[in-house]
C-alpha positions in Angstrom: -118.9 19.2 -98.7 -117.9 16.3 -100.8 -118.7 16.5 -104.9 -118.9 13.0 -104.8 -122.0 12.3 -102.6 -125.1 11.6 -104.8 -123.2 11.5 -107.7 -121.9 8.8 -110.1 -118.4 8.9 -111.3 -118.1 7.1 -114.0 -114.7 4.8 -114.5 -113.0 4.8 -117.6 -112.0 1.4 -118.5 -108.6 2.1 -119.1 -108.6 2.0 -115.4 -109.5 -1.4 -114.8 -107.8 -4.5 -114.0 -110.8 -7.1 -114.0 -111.3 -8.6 -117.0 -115.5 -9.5 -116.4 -115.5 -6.2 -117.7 -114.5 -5.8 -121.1 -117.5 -5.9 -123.6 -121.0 -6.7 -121.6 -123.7 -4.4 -121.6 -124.5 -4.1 -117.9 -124.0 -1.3 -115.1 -122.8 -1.8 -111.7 -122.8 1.2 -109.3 -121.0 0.8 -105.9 -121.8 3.3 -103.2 -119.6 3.4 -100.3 -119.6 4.5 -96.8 -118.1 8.1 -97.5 -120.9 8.6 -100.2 -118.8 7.9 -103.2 -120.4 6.4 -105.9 -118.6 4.8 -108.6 -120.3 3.2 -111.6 -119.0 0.8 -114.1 -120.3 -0.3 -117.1 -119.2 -3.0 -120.0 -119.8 -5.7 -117.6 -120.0 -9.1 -119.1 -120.4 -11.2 -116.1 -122.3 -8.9 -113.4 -122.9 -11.6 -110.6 -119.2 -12.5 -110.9 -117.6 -8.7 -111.2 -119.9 -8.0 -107.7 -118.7 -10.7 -106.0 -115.2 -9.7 -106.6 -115.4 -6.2 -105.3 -114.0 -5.6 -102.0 -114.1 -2.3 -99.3 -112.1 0.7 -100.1 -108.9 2.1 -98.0 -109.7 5.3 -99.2 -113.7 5.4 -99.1 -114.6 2.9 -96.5 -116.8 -0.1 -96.7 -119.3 -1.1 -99.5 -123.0 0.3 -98.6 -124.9 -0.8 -101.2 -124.2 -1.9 -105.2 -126.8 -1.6 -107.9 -127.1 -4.0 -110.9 -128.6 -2.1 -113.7 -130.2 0.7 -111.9 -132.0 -1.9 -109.4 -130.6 -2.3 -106.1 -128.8 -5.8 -105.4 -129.5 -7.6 -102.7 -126.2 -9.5 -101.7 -125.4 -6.0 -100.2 
């Protein structure tokens, strides 16, 4: 079974390259496909940092993001 179904893994933000997320205070959560759920936070410009997130080689396409714990609806 896969440890990273139903659970968010938090990314570090050494390990980002776009800069809408620096020093905000909002949370994005991106759940994909495979049922990996990866969850930023320090986003400045939410609407902007959603829009530019594309589907994963590794985990498939984007199921469904969350903006601050509430589902968004673009996805």
């Amino acid at each position: 079974m896969n440890n990273r179904k139903n659970r968010n893994l938090r990314v570090g933000r050494k390990y980002r390259i776009n800069r809408l997320c620096d020093e905000g205070t909002n949370v994005v959560l991106v759940v994909y496909e495979d049922g990996c759920r990866l969850e930023y936070d320090g986003i400045v410009y939410p609407s902007s940092y959603i829009n530019s997130l594309n589907n994963d080689i590794v985990h498939g396409d984007i199921e469904k993001v969350y903006l601050n714990g509430e589902l968004y609806n673009q996805y």
